[in-house]
VOGU-3710 file (C-alpha; in Angstrom, 3 decimals, decimal comma):
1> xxxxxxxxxx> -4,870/0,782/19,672  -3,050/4,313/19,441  -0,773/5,062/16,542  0,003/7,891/14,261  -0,396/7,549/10,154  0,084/9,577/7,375  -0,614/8,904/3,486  0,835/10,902/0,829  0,871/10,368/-3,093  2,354/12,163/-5,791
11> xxxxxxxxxx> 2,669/12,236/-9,452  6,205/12,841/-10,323  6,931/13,830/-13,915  4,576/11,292/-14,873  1,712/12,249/-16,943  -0,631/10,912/-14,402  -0,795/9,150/-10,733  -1,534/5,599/-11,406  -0,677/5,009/-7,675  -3,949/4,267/-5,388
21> xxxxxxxxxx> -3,245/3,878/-1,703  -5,657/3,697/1,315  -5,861/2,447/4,690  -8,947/1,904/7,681  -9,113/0,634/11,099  -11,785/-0,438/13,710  -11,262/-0,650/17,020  -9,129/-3,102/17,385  -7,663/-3,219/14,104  -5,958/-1,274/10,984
31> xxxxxxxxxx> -5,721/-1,559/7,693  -3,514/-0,324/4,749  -3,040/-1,051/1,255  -0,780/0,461/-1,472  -0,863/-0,337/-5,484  0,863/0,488/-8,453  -0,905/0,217/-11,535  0,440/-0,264/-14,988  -1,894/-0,170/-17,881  -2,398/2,490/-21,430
41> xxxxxxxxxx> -4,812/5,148/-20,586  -6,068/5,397/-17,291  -6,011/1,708/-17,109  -3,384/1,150/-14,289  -5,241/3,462/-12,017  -8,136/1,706/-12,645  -6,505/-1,602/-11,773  -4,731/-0,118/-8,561  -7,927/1,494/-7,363  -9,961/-1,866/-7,657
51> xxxxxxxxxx> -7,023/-3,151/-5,849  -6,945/-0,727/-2,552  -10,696/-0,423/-2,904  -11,107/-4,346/-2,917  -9,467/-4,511/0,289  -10,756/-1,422/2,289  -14,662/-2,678/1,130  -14,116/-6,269/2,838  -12,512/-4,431/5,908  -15,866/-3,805/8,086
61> xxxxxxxxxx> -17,229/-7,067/6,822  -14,365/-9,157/8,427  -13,389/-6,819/11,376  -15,948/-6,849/13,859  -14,022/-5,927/15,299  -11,171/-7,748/15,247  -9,998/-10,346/12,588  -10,149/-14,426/12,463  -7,487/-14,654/10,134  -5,925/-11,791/8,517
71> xxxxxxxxxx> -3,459/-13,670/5,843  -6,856/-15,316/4,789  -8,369/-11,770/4,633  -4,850/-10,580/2,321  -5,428/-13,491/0,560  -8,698/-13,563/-0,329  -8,848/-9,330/-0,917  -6,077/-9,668/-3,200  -7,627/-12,739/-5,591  -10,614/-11,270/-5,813
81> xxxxxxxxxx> -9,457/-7,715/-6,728  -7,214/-10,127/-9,697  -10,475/-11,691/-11,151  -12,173/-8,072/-10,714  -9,700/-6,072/-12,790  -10,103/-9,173/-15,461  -13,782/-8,698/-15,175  -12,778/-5,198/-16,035  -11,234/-5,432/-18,749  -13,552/-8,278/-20,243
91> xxxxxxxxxx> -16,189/-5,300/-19,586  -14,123/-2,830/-21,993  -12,817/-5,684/-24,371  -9,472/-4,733/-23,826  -6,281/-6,608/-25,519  -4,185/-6,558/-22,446  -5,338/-6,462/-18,899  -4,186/-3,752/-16,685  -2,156/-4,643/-13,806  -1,175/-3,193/-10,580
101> xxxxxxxxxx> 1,572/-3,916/-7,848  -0,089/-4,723/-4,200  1,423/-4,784/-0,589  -1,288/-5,087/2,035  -0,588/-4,725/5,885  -3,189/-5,748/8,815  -2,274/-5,026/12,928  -4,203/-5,687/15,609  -3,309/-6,866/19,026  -0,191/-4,968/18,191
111> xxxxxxxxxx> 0,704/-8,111/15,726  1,202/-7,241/11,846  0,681/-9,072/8,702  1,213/-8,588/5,621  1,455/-9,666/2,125  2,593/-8,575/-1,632  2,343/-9,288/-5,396  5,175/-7,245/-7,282  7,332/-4,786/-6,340  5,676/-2,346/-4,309
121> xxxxxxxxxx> 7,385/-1,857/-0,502  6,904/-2,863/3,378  9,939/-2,135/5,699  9,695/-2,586/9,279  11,710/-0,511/10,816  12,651/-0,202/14,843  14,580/1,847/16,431  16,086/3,611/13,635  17,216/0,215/11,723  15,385/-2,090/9,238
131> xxxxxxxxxx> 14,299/-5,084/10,995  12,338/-6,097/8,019  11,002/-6,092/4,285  9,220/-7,682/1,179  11,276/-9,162/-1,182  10,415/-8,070/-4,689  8,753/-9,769/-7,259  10,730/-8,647/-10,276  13,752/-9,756/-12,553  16,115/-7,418/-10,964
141> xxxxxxxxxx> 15,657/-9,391/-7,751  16,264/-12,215/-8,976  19,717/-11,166/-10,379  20,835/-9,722/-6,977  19,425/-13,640/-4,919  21,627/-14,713/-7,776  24,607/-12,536/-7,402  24,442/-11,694/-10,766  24,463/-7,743/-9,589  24,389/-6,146/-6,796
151> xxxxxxxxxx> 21,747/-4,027/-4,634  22,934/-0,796/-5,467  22,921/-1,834/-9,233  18,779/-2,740/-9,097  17,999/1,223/-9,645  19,709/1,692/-12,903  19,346/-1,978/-14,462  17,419/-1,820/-17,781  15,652/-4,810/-16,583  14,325/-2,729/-13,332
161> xxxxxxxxxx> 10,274/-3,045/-14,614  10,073/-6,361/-15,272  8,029/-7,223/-12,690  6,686/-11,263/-12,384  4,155/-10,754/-9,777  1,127/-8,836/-9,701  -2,616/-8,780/-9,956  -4,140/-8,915/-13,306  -2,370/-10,183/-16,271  -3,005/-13,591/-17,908
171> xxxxxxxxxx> -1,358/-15,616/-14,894  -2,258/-16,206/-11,376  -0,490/-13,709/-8,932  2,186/-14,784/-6,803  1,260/-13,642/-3,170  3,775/-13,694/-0,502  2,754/-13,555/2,840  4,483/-12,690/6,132  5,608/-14,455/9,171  3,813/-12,913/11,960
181> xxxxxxxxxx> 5,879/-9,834/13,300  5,022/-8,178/16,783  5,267/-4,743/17,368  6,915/-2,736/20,214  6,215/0,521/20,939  8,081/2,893/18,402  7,737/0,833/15,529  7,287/2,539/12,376  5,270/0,276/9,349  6,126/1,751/5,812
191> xxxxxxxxxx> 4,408/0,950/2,628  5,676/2,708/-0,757  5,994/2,079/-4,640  9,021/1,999/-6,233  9,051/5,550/-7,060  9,986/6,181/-3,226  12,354/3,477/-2,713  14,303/3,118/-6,011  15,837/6,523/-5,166  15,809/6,659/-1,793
201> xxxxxxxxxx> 18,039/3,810/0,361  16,106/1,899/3,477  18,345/3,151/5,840  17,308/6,706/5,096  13,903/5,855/5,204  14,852/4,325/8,657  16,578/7,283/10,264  14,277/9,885/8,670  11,640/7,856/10,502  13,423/6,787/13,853
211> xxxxxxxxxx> 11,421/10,311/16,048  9,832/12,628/13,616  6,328/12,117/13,302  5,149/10,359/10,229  3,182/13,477/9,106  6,260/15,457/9,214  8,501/12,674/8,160  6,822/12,014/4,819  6,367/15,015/2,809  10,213/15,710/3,192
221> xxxxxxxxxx> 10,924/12,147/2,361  8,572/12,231/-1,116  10,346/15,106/-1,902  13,850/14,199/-1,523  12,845/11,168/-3,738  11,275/13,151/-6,310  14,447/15,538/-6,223  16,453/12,424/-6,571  14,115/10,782/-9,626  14,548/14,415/-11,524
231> xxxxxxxxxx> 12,965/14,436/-14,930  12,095/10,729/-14,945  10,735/10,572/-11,366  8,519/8,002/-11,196  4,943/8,071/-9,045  5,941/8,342/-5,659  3,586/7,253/-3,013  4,080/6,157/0,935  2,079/5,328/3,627  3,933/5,820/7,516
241> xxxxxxxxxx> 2,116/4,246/10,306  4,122/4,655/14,450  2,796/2,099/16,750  1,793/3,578/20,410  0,621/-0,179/21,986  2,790/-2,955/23,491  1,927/-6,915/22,553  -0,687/-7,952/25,222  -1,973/-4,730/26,383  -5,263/-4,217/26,454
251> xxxxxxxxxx> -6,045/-3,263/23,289  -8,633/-0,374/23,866  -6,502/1,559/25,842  -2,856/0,514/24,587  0,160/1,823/26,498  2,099/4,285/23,847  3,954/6,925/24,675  1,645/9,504/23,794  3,991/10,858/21,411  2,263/12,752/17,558
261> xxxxxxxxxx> 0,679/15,261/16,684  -1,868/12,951/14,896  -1,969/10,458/17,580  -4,937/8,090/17,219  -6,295/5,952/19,617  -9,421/4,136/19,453  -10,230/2,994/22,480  -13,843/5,010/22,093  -14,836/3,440/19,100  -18,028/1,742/18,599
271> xxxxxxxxxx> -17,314/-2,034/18,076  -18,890/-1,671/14,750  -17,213/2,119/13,222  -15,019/1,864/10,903  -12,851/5,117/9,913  -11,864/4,886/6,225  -8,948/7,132/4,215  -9,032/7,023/0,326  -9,431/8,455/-2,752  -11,910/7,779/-5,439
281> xxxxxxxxxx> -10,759/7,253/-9,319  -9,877/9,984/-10,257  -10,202/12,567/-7,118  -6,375/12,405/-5,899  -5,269/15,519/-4,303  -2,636/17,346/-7,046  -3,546/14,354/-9,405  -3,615/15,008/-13,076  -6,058/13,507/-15,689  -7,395/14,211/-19,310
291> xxxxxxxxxx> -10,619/12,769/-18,508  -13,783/14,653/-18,796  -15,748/15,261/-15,528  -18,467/12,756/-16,673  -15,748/10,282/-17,614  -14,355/10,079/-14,284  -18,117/9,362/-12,885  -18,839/6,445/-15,449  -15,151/4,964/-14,283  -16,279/5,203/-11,046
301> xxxxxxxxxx> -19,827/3,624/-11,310  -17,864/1,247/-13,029  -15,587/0,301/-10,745  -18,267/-0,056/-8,149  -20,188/-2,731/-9,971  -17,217/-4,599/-10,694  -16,424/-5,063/-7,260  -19,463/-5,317/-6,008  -19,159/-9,123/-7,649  -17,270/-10,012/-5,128
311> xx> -17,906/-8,394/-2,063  -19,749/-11,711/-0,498
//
């Protein structure tokens, strides 16, 4: 494979970062997950970090190093990071389960799949255009598939939070997979939370994306949507992936253009490496918390154990 990737949270005007996001790739495959949690306290991180870290934990058990069935994988990663952030808050007797947004993307063989619970963003963009996107889970989407108001309304409708699907909560989440989408050379994958794309329009984030190199691309685009959020900017986080392989290439030594600063290809991997990028509870760069040192640790440890029930 060769591509180019970039992650890049921030907090906003928010209190604190309840955004988690993370991806990982083997050889032949990658992996990347954003969540947005929603919860009192630190709850919603916690519930967005079991989410990501769910995922990226079953990654080298499945890919080895390429993947069966990857919707099985989303499917299963994403169930089992619900009943973990119930476990969770079983643990800590809470009244109301945190929750947390998900929208999970695997390639390989330069073929991408992806799912979502809530309203947290892919957009598949070529050549400058949206080819493209999940369809959210919330109220406000539901208006617009019933005409009741229109795109450009969904921003600035008091209903905009009401989100139906996610994991945790009482109910089982609604997961919507893809169809199977190949990818040509060029392709840009985007994942984001609504703090990115409530303020900032898909066809920006298509242009803005169409040559410059994720790593350049995003930190201008996260700050043009903070700029745009103001004093009640939201979260913002985005992860920016450029394919460099063609469908049926060989998939060790790919055929991109060479184009990136950051240009990875893995055609020198060990079959069984797996290169990981995330952040633990806690530890995000810029982040702010009022936890104590030692309270971040016992979160941590926490969160561990909890997952560790379902990591079979």
């Amino acid at each position: 494979m060769k591509f180019t990737i970039y992650q890049e949270s921030r907090t906003g005007m928010r209190a604190n970062n309840e955004d988690r996001l993370a991806y990982c790739y083997s050889r032949e495959a990658l992996l990347m997950v954003v969540a947005d949690g929603m919860g009192g306290h630190y709850y919603g991180e916690v519930a967005a970090q079991i989410a990501v870290q769910t995922l990226t934990d079953a990654f080298p058990r499945e890919f080895k190093p390429r993947m069966r069935d990857p919707f099985m994988f989303l499917q299963k990663g994403m169930l089992n990071a619900h009943r973990a952030i119930l476990d969770f808050a079983g643990q800590h007797r809470l009244l109301d389960s945190p929750r947390t947004t998900c929208v999970a993307c695997v390639v390989q063989n330069s073929v991408a799949y992806w799912a979502h619970s809530g309203d947290s963003r892919l957009y598949l963009l070529r050549n400058g255009r949206v080819l493209a996107q999940t369809r959210d889970h919330s109220r406000v989407r539901l208006l617009v598939d019933q005409g009741v108001i229109s795109e450009e309304q969904m921003p600035g409708h008091p209903d905009r939070n009401k989100i139906y699907g996610c994991l945790g909560g009482q109910q089982k989440p609604e997961i919507e997979y893809s169809r199977k989408a190949t990818l040509e050379t060029g392709d840009v994958l985007v994942l984001c939370t609504d703090g990115v794309w409530s303020v900032l329009p898909a066809d920006i984030l298509a242009v803005s994306l169409k040559t410059t190199d994720p790593a350049d691309a995003v930190p201008v685009l996260l700050g043009q949507a903070e700029a745009r959020g103001g004093p009640h900017a939201d979260n913002l986080s985005m992860i920016a992936v450029r394919w460099g392989d063609t469908y049926g290439a060989d998939s060790g030594s790919g055929s991109g253009n060479g184009s990136g600063r950051g240009l990875i290809s893995t055609r020198t991997m060990p079959r069984d490496s797996v290169t990981k990028r995330i952040d633990e509870f806690g530890r995000q760069p810029g982040g702010k918390t009022d936890l104590t040192e030692e309270e971040i640790e016992r979160a941590i440890e926490e969160i561990r154990s909890t997952i560790q029930k379902y990591s079979r």
